[in-house]
C-alpha positions in Angstrom: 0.0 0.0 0.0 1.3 3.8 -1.0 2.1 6.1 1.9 -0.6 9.0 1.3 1.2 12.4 1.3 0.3 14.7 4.5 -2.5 17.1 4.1 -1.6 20.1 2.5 -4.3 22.3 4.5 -3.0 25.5 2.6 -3.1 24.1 -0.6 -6.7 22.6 0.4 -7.5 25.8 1.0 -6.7 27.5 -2.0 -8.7 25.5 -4.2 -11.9 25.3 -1.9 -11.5 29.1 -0.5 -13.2 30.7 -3.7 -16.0 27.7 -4.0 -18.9 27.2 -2.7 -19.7 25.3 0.4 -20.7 22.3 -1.7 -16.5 22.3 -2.7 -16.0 20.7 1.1 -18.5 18.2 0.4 -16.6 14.9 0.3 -18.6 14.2 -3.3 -16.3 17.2 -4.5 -13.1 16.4 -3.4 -10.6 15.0 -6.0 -9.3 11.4 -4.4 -6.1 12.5 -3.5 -7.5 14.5 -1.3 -10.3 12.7 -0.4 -7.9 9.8 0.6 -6.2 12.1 2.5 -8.8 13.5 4.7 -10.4 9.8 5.5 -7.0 9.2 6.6 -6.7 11.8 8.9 -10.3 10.9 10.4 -9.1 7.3 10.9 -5.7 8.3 12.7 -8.1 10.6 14.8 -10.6 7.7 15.3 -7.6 5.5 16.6 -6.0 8.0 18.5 -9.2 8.8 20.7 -9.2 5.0 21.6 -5.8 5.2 22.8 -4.5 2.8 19.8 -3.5 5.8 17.0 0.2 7.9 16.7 -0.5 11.0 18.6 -1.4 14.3 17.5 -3.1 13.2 14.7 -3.7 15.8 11.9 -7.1 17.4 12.0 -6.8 21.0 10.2 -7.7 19.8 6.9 -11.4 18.4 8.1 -12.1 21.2 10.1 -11.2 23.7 7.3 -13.6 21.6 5.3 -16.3 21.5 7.8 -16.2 25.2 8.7 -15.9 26.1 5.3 -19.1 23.8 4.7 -21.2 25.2 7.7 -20.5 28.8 7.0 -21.6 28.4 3.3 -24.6 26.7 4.3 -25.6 29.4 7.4 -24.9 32.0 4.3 -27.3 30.8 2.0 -30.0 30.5 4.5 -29.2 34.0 5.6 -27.6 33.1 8.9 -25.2 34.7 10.8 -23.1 32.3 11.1 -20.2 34.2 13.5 -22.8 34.8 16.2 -22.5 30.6 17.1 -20.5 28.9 19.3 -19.8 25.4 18.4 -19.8 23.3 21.6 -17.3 20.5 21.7 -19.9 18.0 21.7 -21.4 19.6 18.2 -18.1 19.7 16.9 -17.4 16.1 17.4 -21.3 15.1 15.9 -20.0 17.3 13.1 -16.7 15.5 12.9 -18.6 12.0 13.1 -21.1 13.1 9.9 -18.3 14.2 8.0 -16.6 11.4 8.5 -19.5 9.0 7.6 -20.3 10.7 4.2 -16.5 11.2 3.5 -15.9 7.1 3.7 -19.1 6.6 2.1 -18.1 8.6 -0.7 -14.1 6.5 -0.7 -16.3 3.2 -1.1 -18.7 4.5 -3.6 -15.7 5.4 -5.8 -13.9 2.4 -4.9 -16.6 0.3 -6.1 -18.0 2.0 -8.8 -21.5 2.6 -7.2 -22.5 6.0 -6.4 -25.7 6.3 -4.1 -26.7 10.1 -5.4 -29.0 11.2 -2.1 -25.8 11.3 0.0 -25.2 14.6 -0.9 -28.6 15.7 0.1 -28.4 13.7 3.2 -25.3 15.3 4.2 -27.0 18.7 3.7 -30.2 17.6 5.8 -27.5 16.3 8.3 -26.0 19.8 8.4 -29.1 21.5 8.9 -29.7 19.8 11.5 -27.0 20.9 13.1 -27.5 24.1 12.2 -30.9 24.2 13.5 -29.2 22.7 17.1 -26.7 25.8 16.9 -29.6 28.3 17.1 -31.5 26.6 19.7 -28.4 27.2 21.7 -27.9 29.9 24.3 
């Protein structure tokens, strides 16, 4: 198996900065990077279990999910700088992305695309959304 290069979160950011939110979306990312990322969930995954290396890289998912939240909050007209993501939201984010984002390595991996996972990633999102503003 190939050693997958580190995630380059600057370089990730270059190409999804001027996108839309839907850019973030696992569907959109090339493989490279979408290899990448699932990695980096993984290694998280392990090291919260006490089995992975430690410090495991994270800044590439979480410019992804921000980047996805904010462009979602904008296009339902929501402020999205006047929430607070608790650290339990931010881990049920973490945990969504992280679903959709190995469904998606699968679906390419196989050949069989299941074309509602984008839309249930959104309703997913809005959900959380939706949690954020019932929040003091």
């Amino acid at each position: 198996m190939n050693k997958l290069a580190p995630t380059n979160v600057e370089k990730l950011s270059k190409v999804i900065e001027s996108k839309g939110y839907e850019a973030a979306m696992p569907m959109s990312l090339d493989y490279q990077v979408l290899n990448q990322i699932v990695r980096d969930l993984r290694e998280t995954e392990l090291y919260e279990e006490g089995l992975g290396k430690p410090e495991p890289q994270m800044s590439g998912v979480m410019y992804l999910i921000l980047h996805l939240m904010q462009g979602r909050m904008d296009t339902k007209g929501i402020d999205g700088n006047a929430f607070k993501i608790s650290e339990r939201s931010l881990h049920e984010l973490i945990e969504m992305y992280q679903h959709f984002a190995e469904r998606e390595l699968v679906a390419r991996a196989v050949g069989v695309r299941y074309e509602s996972d984008s839309q249930e990633m959104l309703g997913a999102i809005d959900m959380q959304i939706a949690a954020l503003q019932r929040s003091p």
